[in-house]
C-alpha positions in Angstrom: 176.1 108.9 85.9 180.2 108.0 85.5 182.0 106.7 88.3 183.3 110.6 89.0 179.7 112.0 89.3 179.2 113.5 86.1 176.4 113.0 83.9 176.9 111.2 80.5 175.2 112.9 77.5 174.6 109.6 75.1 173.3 110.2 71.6 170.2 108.7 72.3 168.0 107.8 75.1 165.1 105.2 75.6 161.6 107.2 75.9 159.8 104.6 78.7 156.1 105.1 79.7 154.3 105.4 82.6 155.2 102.0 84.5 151.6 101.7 86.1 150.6 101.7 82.8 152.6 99.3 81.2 152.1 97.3 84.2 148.3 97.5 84.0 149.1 95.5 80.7 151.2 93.0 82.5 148.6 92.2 84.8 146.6 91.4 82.0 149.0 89.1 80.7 149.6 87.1 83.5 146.0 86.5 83.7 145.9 85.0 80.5 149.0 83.6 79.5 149.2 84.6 76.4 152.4 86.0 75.3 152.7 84.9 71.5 151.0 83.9 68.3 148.8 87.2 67.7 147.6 87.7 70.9 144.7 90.7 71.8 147.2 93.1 72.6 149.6 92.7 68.9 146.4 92.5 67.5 145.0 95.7 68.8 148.2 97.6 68.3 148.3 97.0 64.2 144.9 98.5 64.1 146.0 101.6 66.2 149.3 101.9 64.2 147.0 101.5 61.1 144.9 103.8 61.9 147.3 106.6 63.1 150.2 106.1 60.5 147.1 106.1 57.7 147.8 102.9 55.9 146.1 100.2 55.0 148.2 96.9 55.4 150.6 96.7 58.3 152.5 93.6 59.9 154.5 94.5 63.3 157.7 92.6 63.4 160.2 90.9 65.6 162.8 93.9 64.6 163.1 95.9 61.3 166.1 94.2 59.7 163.7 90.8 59.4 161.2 93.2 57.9 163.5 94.0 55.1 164.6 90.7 54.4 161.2 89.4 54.2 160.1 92.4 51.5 162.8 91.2 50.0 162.0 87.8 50.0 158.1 88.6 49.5 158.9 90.4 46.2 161.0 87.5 44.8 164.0 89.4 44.0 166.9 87.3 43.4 169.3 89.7 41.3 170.5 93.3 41.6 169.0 95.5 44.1 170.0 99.0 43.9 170.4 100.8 47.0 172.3 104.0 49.1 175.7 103.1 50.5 174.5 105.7 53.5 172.3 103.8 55.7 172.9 101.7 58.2 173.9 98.3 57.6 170.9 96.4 57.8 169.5 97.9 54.7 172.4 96.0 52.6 172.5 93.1 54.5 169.3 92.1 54.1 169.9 92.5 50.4 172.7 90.5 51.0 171.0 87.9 52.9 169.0 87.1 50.5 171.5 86.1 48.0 170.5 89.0 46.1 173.8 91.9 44.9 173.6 95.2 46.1 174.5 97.8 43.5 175.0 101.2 45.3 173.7 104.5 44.0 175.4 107.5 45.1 173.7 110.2 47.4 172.3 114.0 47.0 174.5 116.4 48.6 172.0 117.9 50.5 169.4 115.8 51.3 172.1 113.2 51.8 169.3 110.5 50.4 169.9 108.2 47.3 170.1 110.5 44.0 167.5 109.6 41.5 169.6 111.1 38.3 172.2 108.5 39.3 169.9 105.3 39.5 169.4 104.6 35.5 172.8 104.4 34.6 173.1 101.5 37.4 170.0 99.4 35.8 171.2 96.1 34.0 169.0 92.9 32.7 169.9 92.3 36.4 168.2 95.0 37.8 164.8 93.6 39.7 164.6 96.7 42.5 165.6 99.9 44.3 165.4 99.7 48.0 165.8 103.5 49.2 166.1 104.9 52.5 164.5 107.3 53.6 167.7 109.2 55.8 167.0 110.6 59.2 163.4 111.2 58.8 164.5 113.4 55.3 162.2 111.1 53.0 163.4 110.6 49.1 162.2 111.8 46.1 159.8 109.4 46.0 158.1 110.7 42.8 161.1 110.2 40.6 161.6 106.9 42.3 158.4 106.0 40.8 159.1 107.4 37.5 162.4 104.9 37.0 160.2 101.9 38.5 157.7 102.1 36.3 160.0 102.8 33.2 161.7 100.1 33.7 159.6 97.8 35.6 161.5 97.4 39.1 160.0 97.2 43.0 160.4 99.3 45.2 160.9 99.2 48.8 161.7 102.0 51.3 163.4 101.3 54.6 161.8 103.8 56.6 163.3 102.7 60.0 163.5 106.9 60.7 160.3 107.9 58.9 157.5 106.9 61.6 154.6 109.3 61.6 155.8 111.8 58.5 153.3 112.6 55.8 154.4 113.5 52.4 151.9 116.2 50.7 149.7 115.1 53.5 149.3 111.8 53.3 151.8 109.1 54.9 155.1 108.3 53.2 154.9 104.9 54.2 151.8 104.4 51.2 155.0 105.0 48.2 156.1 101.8 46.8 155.7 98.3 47.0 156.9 97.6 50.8 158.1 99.9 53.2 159.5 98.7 56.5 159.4 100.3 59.9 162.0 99.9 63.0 161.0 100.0 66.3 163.9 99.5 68.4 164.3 100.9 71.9 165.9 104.0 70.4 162.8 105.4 67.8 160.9 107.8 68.8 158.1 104.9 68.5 159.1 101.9 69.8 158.3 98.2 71.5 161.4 97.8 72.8 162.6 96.1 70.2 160.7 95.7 66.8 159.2 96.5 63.6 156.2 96.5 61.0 156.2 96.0 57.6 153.5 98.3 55.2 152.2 97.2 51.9 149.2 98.6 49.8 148.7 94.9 48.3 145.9 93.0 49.7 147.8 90.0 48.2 151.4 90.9 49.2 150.0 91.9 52.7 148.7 88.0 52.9 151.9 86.8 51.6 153.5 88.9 53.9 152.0 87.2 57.3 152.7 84.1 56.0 155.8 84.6 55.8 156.0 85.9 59.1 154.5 83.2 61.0 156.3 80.0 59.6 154.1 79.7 56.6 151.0 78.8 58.8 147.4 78.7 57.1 145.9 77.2 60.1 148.0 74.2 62.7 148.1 72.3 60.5 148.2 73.8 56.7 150.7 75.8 55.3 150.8 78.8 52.8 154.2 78.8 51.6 157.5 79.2 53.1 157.5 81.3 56.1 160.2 82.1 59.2 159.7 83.1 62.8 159.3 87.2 63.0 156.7 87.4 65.1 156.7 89.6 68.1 155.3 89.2 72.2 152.4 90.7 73.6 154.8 91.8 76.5 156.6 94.5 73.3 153.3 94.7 72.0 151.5 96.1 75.6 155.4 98.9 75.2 154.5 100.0 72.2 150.0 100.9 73.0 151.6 102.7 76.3 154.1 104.9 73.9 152.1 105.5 71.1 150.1 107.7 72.9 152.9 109.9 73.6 154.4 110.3 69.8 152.8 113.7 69.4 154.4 115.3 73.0 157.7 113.2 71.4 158.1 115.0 68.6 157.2 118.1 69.5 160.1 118.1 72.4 162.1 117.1 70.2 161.0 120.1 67.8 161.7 122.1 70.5 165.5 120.7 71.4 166.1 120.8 67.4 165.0 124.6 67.1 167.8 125.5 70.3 170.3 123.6 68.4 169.9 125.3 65.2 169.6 128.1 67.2 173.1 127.8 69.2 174.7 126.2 66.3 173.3 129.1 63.7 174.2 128.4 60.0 177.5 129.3 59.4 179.5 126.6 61.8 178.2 123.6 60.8 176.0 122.2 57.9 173.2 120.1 57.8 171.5 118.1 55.5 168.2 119.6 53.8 164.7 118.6 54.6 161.5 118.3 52.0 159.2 121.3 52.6 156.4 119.0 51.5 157.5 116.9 54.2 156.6 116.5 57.9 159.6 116.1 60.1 159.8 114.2 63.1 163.2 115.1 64.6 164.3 111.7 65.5 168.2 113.0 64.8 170.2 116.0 64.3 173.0 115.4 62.2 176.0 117.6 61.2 178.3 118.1 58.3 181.4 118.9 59.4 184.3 120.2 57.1 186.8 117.4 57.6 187.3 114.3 59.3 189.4 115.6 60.5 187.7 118.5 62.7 185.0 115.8 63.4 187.6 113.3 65.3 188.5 116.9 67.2 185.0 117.4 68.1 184.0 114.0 69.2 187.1 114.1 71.5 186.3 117.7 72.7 182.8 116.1 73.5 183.8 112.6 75.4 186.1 114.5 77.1 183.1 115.6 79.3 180.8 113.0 79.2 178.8 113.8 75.8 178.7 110.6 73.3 177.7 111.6 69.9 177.6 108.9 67.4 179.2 108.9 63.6 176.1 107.8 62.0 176.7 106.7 59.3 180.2 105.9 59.3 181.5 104.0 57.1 180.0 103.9 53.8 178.6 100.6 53.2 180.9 100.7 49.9 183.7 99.3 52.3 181.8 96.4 53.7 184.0 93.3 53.2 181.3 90.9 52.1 180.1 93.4 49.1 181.7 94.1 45.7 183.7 96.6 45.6 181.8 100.0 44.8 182.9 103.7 44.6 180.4 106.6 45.6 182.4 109.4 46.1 179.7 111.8 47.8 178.6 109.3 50.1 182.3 108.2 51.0 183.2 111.7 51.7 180.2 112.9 53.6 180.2 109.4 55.9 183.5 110.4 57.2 182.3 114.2 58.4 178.5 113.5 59.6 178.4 113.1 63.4 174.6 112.9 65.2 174.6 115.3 68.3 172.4 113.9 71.3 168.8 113.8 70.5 166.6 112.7 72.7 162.8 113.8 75.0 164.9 114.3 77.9 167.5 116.4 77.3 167.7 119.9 78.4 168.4 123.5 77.1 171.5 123.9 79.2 172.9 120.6 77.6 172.5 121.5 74.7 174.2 125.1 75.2 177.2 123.3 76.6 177.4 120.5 73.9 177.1 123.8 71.1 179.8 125.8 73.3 182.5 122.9 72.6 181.7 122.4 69.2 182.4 126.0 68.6 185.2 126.3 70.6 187.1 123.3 68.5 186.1 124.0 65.1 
């Protein structure tokens, strides 16, 4: 609530669990003490997320941005990484971070995900990987992903920081490529609070992987290989077994509130970006294509104006970060500055959205 009264509509907002039942947890471990260093609770989690996401390596992380820098690392890139300039940032800076160049590929139209067509014509001698992402929940075309890696002999990783839960020809979308890499910050529809996991079919990479992790460790007093701290607590651990449970009623609300928007919003007023039909969809945003920036700023001020916060996700195109070379996509630059995420979130409520859809209409 705002200092007037009135309620503020944010784009998103944090799903929290039954408190006895996270507290149940806490109880636990205050008993024990143990808060770090794979305790019972991380360790029962991966098998339950293993398990339910249907994949057969999976690390949970500190947050997903160390998850891409370490499938970055892992793979021992150290060249050209091609990539989407519409994403959010952390899938470029990790490239970045690891002193590797990000060479952007322009996007589809209408699945607004990095176009395959474009990808050869950016390979070099450079050229080690493609790191793809798969954009709000709309997952790539992963098959002719494939195609170009094998051709040409890249990796492949897939930041999948929207893609929990969705199953590609039924089986789960997280199993294409070499790495893919999960977020579960406070605002997914699964989350600890704050983390990630990282996914890898690779019995070998999957070791490497929580090495890496864990300082290098192979025992007190041994070491693997070069490792870093991205280890999470039991106390994020013990968030995310009381919320996975309650993924299924998640998405379906979320289903629900996604229909009434399409539904108020109908076809002709705004666009949006297209989904796989071989896809499952988990609804974690609903974006919309306006027809200029300029209608968009109109919008969003139509919308704060009474307490409603929608978010220009993405915006800007990661072409025009300083610290990368300078890059023109002109789909991706063009549709970053008219996408605008509406509020999507368990809680919301029919009449909300009615009223967000009336002012959208009534400034377009």
């Amino acid at each position: 609530m705002t200092e007037s009264g009135h309620k503020t509509i944010g784009v998103t907002k944090v799903y929290l669990p039954d408190f006895n039942k996270y507290s149940k947890y806490l109880k636990q471990i205050w008993k024990t003490r143990q808060i770090v260093n794979d305790g019972p609770f991380l360790v029962k989690l991966e098998s339950k997320l293993i398990k339910y996401l249907g994949v057969k390596n999976l690390k949970v992380l500190a947050n997903g941005t160390l998850g891409l820098q370490m499938a970055v690392k892992g793979l021992d890139l150290s060249g050209e990484v091609i990539t989407t300039p519409f994403s959010y940032v952390a899938s470029t800076t990790s490239i970045v971070w690891q002193n590797c160049q990000p060479v952007f590929v322009d996007i589809d139209p209408i699945t607004l995900c990095i176009d395959p067509s474009k990808i050869e014509a950016k390979i070099t001698k450079k050229t080690q990987a493609i790191l793809a992402v798969h954009v709000y929940g709309n997952i790539c075309n992963v098959e002719e992903i494939e195609k170009i890696a094998k051709k040409h002999k890249l990796k492949v990783i897939y930041d999948s920081a929207h893609a929990f839960g969705i199953n590609y020809k039924g089986k789960s979308i997280l199993n294409w490529g070499d790495i893919s890499v999960l977020s579960f910050h406070a605002t997914k529809i699964f989350h600890t609070g704050e983390g990630g996991a990282i996914v890898c079919n690779s019995p070998e990479l999957a070791h490497k992987i929580s090495y890496l992790r864990n300082f290098g460790h192979n025992g007190q007093e041994d070491f693997w290989g070069l490792g870093i701290n991205a280890k999470t607590s039991e106390l994020h651990a013990a968030m995310g077994l009381c919320v996975l449970p309650d993924v299924k009623f998640l998405v379906n609300t979320r289903k629900k509130l996604t229909e009434k928007f399409d539904l108020e919003l109908g076809d002709k007023i705004v666009s949006r970006p297209v989904f796989n039909p071989n896809a499952t969809r988990n609804y974690i945003y609903y974006p919309i294509i306006l027809n200029s920036e300029k209608q968009l700023l109109k919008i969003r001020k139509a919308l704060n104006a009474k307490k409603i916060f929608p978010r220009r996700y993405f915006y800007p195109s990661l072409t025009k970060l300083p610290y990368v070379k300078k890059q023109f996509c002109p789909i991706a630059e063009n549709i970053s500055k008219r996408v605008l995420c509406l509020p999507m979130y368990d809680s919301l409520k029919f009449s909300e959205i009615k009223k967000i859809s009336k002012i959208i209409k009534a400034n377009l």
